[in-house]
N, C-alpha and C positions, 0 to 999 in steps of 0.2 A: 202234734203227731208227725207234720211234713217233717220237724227238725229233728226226730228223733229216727226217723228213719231214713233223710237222706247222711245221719252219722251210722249206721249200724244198714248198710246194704242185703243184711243176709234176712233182718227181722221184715215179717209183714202187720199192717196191721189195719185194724177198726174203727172207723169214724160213725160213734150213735152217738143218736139224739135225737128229738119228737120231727115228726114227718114234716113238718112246718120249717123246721132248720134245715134239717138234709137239704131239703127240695131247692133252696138257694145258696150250699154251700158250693167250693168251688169240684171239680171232680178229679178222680185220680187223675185220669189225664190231663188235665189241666197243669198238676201240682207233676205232672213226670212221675207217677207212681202205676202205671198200670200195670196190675196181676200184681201189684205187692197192697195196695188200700180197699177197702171195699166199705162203701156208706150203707149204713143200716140205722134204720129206725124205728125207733120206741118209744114207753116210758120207763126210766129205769127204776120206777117206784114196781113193775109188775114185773120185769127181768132186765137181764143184761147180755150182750152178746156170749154165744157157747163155743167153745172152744177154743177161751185164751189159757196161755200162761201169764196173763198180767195185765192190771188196769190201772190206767192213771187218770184222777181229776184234777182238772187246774181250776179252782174258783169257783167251783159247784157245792162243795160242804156247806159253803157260808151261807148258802140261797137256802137252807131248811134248818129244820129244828133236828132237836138229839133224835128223837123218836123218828122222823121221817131216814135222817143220815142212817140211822140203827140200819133199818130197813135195807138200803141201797146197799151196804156195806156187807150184810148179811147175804145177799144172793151174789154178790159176786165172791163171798168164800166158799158159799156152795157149789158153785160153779168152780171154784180153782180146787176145791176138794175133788170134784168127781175129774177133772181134763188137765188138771197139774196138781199130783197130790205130795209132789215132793219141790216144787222148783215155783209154786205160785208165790205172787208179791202183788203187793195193792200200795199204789203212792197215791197219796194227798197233796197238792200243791197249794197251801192254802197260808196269807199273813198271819202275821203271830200281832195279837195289841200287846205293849210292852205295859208294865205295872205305875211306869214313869207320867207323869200328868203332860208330860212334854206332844205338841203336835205332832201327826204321825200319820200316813198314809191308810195304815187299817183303821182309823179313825173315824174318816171322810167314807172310806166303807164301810164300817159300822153303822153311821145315819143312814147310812142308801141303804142297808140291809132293813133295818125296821121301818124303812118308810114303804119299800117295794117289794118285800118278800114275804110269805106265810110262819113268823118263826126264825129266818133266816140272822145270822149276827156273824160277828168278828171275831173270834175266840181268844183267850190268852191261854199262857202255858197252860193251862188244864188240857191243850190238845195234846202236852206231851203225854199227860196221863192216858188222856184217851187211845191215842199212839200205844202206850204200852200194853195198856188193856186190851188191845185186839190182836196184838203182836200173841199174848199171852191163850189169848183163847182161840187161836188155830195153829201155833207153832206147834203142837204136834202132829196135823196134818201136812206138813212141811211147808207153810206158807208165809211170806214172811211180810209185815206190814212199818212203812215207813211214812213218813211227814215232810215233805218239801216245803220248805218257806220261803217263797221269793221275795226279793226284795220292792222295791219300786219299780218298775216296768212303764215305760212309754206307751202303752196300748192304744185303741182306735178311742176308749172309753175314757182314759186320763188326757186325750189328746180335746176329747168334748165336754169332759166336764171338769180341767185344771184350773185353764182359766177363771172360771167363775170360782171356784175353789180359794186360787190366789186370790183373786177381786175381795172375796170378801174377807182374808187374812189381811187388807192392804198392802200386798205384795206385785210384783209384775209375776207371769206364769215361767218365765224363766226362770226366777229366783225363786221359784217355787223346786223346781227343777235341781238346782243349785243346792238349797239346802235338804232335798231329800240325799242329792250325791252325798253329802256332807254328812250326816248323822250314819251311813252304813261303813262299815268299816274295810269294802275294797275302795271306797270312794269316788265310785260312780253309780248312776243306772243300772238296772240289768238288765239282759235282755232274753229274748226267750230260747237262744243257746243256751246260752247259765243254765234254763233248768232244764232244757233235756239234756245235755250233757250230764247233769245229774244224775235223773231218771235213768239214761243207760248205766251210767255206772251201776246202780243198783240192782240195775235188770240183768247184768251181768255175771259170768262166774264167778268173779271179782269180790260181787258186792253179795254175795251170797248167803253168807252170814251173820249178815247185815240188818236186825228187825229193832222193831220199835226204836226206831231213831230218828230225832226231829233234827231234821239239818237245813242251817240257815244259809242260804245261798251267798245272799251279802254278807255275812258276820253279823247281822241286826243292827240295832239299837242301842243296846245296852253291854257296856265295859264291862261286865263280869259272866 
């Protein structure tokens, strides 16, 4: 959210999440945002913040089942139906598993998903369908629904659990590193400019006509 709004100075925006999170994240002022962020909290199974034109999750679909996602997905079209009923957009930021038996980053998220989530998994392209299917069933409220897929990302989370990750590929965590660079086709990491620079694109005039599309940050995994 900081990155998406320290590129777009004009947008403000919403940091939710359960009272337990807020309460140690950092604050706007902290991050140089005040009168433009405002932290609010919930659960977004019972609502979602009122009066956006737009929501983005980064890494949140994968933590539930279809039926829980249905849910979440479904109040915040009701909510862009009643507060932006021509300019709403919903982005997902979430790994794509490729069809390939080959190691792979959504992978290593995949077992974390079914060990520590309720339902929670890794999806393969059937997100594009699902993408299309939600695109399909509010574009005529003027809403437009897209799929972010980031690549490999250095996070706080790969940074604590690569290592052992590498250990047990018998690799070092840098060559762990190295060939995630190596399978995406910009040929590096990405970072979390990549995807909000994306995200604004989309959120843009620009990208306006822009629905049901899964776009892969890195180029993926896969040559065709």
């Amino acid at each position: 959210l900081a990155q998406i709004l320290r590129r777009n100075p004009a947008l403000q925006g919403v940091l939710f999440d359960l009272p337990e999170v807020v309460a140690h994240a950092p604050t706007p002022a902290d991050l140089g945002f005040t009168g433009r962020m405002t932290l609010e909290s919930g659960s977004m199974f019972e609502r979602v913040p009122e009066g956006c034109d737009a929501y983005i999750m980064k890494h949140i679909i994968h933590d539930w089942s279809d039926e829980h996602c249905h849910r979440v997905l479904r109040l915040m079209c009701d909510q862009l139906a009643a507060h932006a009923p021509k300019t709403g957009r919903v982005f997902l930021a979430e790994m794509i598993v490729p069809h390939t038996p080959d190691p792979h980053p959504s992978k290593f998220l995949d077992i974390e998903m079914l060990v520590m989530t309720p339902g929670g998994k890794e999806r393969t392209l059937v997100v594009n369908g699902f993408t299309k299917s939600c695109a399909w069933e509010v574009g005529t409220l003027g809403i437009t629904v897209n799929s972010i897929c980031p690549g490999a990302i250095e996070t706080d989370m790969m940074m604590n659990e690569g290592p052992a990750a590498a250990e047990s590929m018998g690799i070092s965590y840098q060559d762990l590193l190295n060939w995630f660079s190596s399978e995406s086709a910009i040929k590096r990491l990405n970072d979390v400019e990549d995807v909000a620079l994306v995200a604004s694109l989309l959120a843009s005039d620009a990208g306006a006509g822009i629905t049901g599309s899964l776009i892969s940050v890195d180029g993926g995994t896969a040559p065709y």
